[in-house]
C-alpha positions, 0 to 999 in steps of 0.5 A: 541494451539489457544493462539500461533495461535493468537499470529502468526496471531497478528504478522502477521497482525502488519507486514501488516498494517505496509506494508499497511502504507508505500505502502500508504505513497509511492505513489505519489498523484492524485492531484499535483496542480500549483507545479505538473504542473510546474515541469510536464513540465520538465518530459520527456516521459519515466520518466512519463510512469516508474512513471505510472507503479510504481504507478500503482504497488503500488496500486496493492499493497495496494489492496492487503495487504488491503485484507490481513489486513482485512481478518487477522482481520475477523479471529482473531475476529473469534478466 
């Protein structure tokens, strides 16, 4: 029984940093420099405020599944 728990926990915490790594890798950076700038100007209105909430989602994400991560490995330590 405490081996199959550990196995689904094990799976379950490979999926998130999985999750975890690509929330991460989808987010665009705080800083974009000169080139940010640049192409900054060319944004219009609507498309800065749909990229600030889709950020914004995506760091609720990472928030979340961080949590997660962390959780799942203080129970398998536990275990």
């Amino acid at each position: 029984m405490n081996n199959t728990l550990t196995l689904i926990i094990t799976i379950i915490q490979l999926l998130s940093c999985l999750f975890l790594t690509l929330v991460v890798l989808f987010q665009s950076g705080k800083r974009s420099g000169l080139s940010g700038a640049i192409a900054g100007a060319a944004d219009s209105f609507l498309t800065k405020n749909k990229a600030k909430t889709v950020d914004a989602k995506l760091a609720k994400a990472t928030k979340w599944v961080a949590g997660l991560f962390v959780v799942l490995t203080l129970v398998l330590n536990i275990l």
